[in-house]
N, C-alpha and C positions, 0 to 999 in steps of 0.2 A: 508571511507564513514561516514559523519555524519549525523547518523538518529535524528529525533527529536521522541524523548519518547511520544506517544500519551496517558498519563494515568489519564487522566480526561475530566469529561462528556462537560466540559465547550469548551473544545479543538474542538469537533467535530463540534460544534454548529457554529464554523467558519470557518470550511475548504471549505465548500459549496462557501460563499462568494470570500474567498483566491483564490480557482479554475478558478473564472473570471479573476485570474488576470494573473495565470500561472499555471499549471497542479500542482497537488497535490498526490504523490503515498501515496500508504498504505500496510506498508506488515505486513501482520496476522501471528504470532509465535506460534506456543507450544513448549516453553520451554523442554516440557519430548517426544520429537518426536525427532528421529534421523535422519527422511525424513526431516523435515522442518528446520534441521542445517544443512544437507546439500544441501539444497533448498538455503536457506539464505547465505551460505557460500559463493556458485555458481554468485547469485546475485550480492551481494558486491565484487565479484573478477572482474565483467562484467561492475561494476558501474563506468558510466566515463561525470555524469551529475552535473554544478553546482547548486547551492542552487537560483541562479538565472534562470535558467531552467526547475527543480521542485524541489520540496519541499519533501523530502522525509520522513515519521513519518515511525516507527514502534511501530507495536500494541504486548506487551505480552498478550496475550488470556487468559493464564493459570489465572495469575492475574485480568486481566482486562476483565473477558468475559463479563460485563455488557455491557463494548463498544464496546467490539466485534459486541453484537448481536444490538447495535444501528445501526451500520454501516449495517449491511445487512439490517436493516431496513427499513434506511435514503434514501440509493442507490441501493435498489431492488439487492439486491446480495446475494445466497445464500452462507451461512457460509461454510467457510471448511478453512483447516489447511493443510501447509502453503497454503497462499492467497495473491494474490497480486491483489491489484486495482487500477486503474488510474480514477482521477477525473477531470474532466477538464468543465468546464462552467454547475457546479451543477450537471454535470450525472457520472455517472460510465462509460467508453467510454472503458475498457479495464479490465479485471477479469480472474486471472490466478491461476491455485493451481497446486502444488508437480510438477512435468518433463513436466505439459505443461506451466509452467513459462518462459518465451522467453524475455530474453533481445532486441534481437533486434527486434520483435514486439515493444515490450513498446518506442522503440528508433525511429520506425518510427512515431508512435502514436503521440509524446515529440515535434519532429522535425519536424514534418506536411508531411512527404516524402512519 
């Protein structure tokens, strides 16, 4: 899986736009959480989307909680660890944390099904 590193404020300011054009994921890390590497591990084992289908960032929190806490902000989403959001035509249309993370929601969400 290749995530794209979300670790600047400039980043987020465009994903709003980018989602017009194809769904944009986000998944929310801590780094010192043993749930959220195995959250995350799970994820990218289930991951079978190209980069032409969405666009997938991830967010380290520990580091980056300034963006963290923009994103909940930006798309009405409260914070929590691990998190996963799906963005699609500027809203949040899909927000998952720790075992209720569901690949195949987010899959029917991606594919309109």
């Amino acid at each position: 899986m290749n995530w794209v590193q979300l670790n600047e404020e400039t980043q987020l300011e465009k994903l709003s736009p980018l989602s017009f054009q194809k769904p944009v994921l986000i998944f929310k890390h801590s780094t010192r959480c043993s749930v959220s590497l195995m959250a995350k591990r799970s994820f990218e084992n289930d991951w079978n989307f190209s980069k032409e289908e969405v666009i997938p960032y991830f967010l380290d929190l520990i580091s980056f909680r300034n963006i963290s806490n923009l994103v909940a902000n930006q798309f009405h989403v409260e914070h929590e660890s691990p998190q996963l959001i799906l963005i699609k035509d500027g809203k949040a249309i899909y927000h998952a944390t720790h075992s209720d993370i569901n690949f195949n929601e987010l899959a029917k969400l991606v594919l309109g099904t």
